[in-house]
N, C-alpha and C positions, 0 to 999 in steps of 0.2 A: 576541529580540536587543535591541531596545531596551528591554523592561524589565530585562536584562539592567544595562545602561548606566547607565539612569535608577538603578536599585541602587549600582554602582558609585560615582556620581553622590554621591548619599545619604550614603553610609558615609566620603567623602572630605569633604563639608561638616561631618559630626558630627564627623571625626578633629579639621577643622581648627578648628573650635569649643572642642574641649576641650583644644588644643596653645595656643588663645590666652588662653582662659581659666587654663590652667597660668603660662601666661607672666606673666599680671596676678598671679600670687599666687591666685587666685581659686579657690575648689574649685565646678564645676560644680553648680549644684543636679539635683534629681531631673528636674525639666521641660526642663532643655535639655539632655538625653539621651535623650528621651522624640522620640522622631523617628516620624512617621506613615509608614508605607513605603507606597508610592503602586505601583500595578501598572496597569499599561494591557495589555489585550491588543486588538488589533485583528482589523479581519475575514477572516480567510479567503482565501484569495487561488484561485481553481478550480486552477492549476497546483498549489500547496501542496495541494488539497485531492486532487488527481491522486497526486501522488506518497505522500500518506499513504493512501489506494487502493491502490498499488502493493505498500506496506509489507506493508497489510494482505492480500492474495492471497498475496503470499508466504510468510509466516507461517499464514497457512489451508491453504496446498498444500503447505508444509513438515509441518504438524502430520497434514493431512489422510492423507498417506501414510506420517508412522509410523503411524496407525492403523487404514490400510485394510493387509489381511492377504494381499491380491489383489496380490503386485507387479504381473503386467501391467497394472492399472487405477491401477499409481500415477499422478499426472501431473507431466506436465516442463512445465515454460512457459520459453517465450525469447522475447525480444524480437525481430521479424521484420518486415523493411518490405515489404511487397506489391509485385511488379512495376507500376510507375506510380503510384506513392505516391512521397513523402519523409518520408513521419509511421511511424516504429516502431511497434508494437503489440504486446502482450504476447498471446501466443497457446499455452494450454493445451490438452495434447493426453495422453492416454493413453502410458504405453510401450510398449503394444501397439500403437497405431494408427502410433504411430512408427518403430517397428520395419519395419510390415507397407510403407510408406509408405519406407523404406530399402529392402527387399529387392525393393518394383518399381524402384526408381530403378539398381539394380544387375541387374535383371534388364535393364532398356532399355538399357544398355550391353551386354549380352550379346549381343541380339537386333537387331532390324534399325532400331532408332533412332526408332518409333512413340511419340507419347507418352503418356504415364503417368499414371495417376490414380487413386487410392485409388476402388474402386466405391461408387457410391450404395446398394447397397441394402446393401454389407459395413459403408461408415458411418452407417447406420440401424439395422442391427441391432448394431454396437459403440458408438454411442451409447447407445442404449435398455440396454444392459449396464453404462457405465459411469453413467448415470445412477441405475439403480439402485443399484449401487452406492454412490454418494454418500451417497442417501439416506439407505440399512441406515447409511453413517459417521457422518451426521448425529446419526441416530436415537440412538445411541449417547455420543453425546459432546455435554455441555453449550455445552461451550468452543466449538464449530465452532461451533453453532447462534447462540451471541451473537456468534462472527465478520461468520457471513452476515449478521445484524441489523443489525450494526456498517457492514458492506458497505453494504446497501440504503441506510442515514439516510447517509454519504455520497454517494451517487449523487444520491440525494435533493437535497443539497446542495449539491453541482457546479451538477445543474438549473437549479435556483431560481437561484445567481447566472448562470449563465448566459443566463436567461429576465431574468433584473432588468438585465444588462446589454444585453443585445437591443433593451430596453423603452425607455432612455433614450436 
């Protein structure tokens, strides 16, 4: 944004340079046209670095399930705030697990109002399923693979300012 400005900035000094130089009679020479464009980018901000994290998941789990061939292992993610939280979280999950994870929530209505929980060992062995899964996509696709890359040196990055901010 503000090299944005700073551009803006620039191009209206040059404008006004050669509207007074026109004014003097004067034809501009080569060198005061000749403008150094200055760029500043500054650091990183961890929210900025959060939300282009976010970008990029989405766009990995958009791409990820055009090219897994498995719809039940495609994945949905939504934003979800945990009971005793106020912080959202993006939380991906299978449209099988999803699914399976609706049809107890519709069963406990049915039944005598016990509650509900996706079993541990049905989400260990649909884990280990869609994990492999992933993989075999990975495996396949260059693109995912520099996503996840892309993933990690963010995270990476979050860290470190978050530890440098900790530090001071």
């Amino acid at each position: 944004m503000f090299s944005h400005v700073l551009n803006v900035a620039v191009l209206t000094l040059l404008s006004l340079s050669i509207a007074f130089a026109d004014e003097a009679g004067d034809t501009p020479d080569q060198s005061a046209t000749d403008v150094e464009e200055i760029t500043v980018v500054g650091e990183e901000s961890v929210p900025r670095l959060r939300s282009k994290l976010r970008r990029l998941d989405q766009e990995f789990f958009r791409l990820y399930n055009e090219l897994n061939t498995n719809d039940e292992l495609d994945m949905i993610c939504k934003r979800e705030t945990r009971i005793g939280s106020q912080m959202p979280r993006t939380v991906c999950r299978s449209r099988l697990h999803r699914e399976r994870q609706s049809e107890q929530a519709q069963d406990l209505l049915d039944e005598d109002g016990s509650y509900f929980a996706v079993s541990r060992s049905w989400r260990a062995r649909h884990y280990k399923k869609v994990r492999d899964n992933v993989m075999r996509v990975l495996g396949e696709s260059a693109e995912l693979t520099q996503m996840m890359e892309s993933r990690a040196a963010l995270r990476r990055r979050i860290e470190t300012l978050k530890q440098e901010k900790a530090d001071r």
